[in-house]
C-alpha positions in Angstrom: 74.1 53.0 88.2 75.8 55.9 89.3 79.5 56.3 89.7 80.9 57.5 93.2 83.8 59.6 92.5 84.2 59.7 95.9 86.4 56.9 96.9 90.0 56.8 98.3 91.7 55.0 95.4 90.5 58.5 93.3 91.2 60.5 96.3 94.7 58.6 96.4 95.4 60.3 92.8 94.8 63.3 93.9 97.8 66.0 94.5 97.9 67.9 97.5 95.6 70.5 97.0 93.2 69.0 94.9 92.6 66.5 98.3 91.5 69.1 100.0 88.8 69.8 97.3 88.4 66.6 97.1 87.2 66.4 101.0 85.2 69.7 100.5 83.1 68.4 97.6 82.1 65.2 99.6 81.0 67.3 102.7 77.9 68.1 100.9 77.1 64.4 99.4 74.3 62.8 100.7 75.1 59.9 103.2 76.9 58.5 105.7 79.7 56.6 103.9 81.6 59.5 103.6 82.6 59.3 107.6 84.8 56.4 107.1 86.9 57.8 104.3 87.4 60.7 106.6 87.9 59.3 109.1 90.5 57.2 107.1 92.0 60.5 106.0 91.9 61.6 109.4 94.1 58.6 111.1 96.3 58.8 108.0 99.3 60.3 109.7 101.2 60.7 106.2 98.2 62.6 104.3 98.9 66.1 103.6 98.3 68.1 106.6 95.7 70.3 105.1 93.8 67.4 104.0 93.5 66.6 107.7 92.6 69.4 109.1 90.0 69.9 106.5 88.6 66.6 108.0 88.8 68.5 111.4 87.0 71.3 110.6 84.4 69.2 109.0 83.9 67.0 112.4 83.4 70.3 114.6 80.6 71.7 112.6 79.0 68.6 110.9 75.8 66.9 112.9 76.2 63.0 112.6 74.7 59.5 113.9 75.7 59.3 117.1 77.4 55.9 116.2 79.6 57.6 113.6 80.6 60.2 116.2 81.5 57.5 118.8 84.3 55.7 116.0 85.4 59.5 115.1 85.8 60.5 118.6 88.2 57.3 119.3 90.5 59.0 116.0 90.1 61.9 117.3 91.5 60.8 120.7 94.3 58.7 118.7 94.8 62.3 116.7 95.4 64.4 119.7 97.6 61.8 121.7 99.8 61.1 118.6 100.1 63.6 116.0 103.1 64.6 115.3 102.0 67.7 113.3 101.1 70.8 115.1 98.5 72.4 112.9 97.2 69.4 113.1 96.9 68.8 116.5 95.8 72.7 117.2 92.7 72.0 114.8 92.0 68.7 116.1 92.0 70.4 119.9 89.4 72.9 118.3 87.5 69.7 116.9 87.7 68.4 120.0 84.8 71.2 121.4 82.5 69.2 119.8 83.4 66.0 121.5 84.2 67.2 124.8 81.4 65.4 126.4 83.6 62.1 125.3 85.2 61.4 128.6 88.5 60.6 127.1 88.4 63.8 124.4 87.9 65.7 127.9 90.7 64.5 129.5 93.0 64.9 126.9 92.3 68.5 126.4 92.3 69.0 130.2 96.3 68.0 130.3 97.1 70.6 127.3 95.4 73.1 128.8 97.3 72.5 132.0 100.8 71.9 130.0 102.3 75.3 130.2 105.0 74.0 128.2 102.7 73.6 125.2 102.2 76.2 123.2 99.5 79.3 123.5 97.5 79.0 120.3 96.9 75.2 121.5 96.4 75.5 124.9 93.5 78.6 123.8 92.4 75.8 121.7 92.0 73.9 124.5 90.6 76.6 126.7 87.9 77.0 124.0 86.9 73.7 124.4 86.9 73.4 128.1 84.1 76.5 127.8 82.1 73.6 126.3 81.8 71.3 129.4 78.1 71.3 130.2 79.2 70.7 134.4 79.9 73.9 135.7 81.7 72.8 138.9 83.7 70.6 136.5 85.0 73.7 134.6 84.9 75.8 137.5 88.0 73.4 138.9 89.6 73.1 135.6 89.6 76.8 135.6 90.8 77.2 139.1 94.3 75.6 138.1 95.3 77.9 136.1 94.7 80.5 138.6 98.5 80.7 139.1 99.3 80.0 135.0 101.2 83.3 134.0 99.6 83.8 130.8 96.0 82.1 131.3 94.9 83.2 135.2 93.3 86.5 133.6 91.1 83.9 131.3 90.2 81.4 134.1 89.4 84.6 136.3 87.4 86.0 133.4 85.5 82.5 132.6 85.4 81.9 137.0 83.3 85.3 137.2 80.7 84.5 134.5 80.3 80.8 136.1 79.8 82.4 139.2 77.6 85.1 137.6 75.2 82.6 136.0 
């Protein structure tokens, strides 16, 4: 029988760095059991932060059972509405593109777009993401709110015209 190396009492050894290795190596094992230790990683407030984002990055561009995406989209969801670490939340908002058709994914990166008390980078993460809503009239009125928004209304106007062009 084979060992699996890839288990979270060895990833718990691990130093910083070599966790994010770690998590990089197990993208490519066959399988789906590797969801649930990321997605452990991923709810694991207290990891190291690169560990988590690695996660992140993983989830955007990773295809997956649809039931695996429904649990990661909940810790996504408890990511974004709890993190405490920006990088963290910025790459789980640019995750969060490929979960937007989650109702509650949407919704959350709907109010940090809108925040103009958040930060840029996150709310062009954000503004990323919103491009990904399948509805057009949906993002056409998302859009249309930041018509007034200092530093986004050229965007919206920009991302209003090719709505309106297609």
């Amino acid at each position: 029988m084979k060992e699996n190396r890839f288990t979270y009492e060895v990833y718990n050894t691990l130093s910083d760095l070599d966790k994010v290795e770690f998590i990089t190596d197990l993208e490519w094992e066959e399988g789906d059991s590797k969801w649930e230790l990321y997605n452990i990683i991923l709810c694991d407030e207290s990891d190291f932060d690169l560990a988590r984002i690695e996660v992140l990055k993983i989830m955007e561009v990773t295809p997956m059972p649809i039931l695996l995406k429904n649990k990661l989209s909940d810790s996504l969801a408890e990511v974004i509405q709890n993190t405490t670490d920006e990088d963290v939340l910025e790459y789980a908002v640019m995750c969060a593109s490929s979960f937007i058709t989650y109702p509650l994914i949407e919704e959350l990166v709907i109010l940090l777009l809108l925040d103009n008390t958040r930060y840029s980078n996150l709310r062009h993460c954000a503004l990323s993401a919103i491009e990904k809503i399948e509805n057009k009239e949906k993002r056409k009125r998302i859009l249309e709110q930041l018509i007034d928004d200092p530093e986004f209304a050229k965007y919206a106007q920009r991302l209003l015209e090719k709505i309106a062009s297609d």
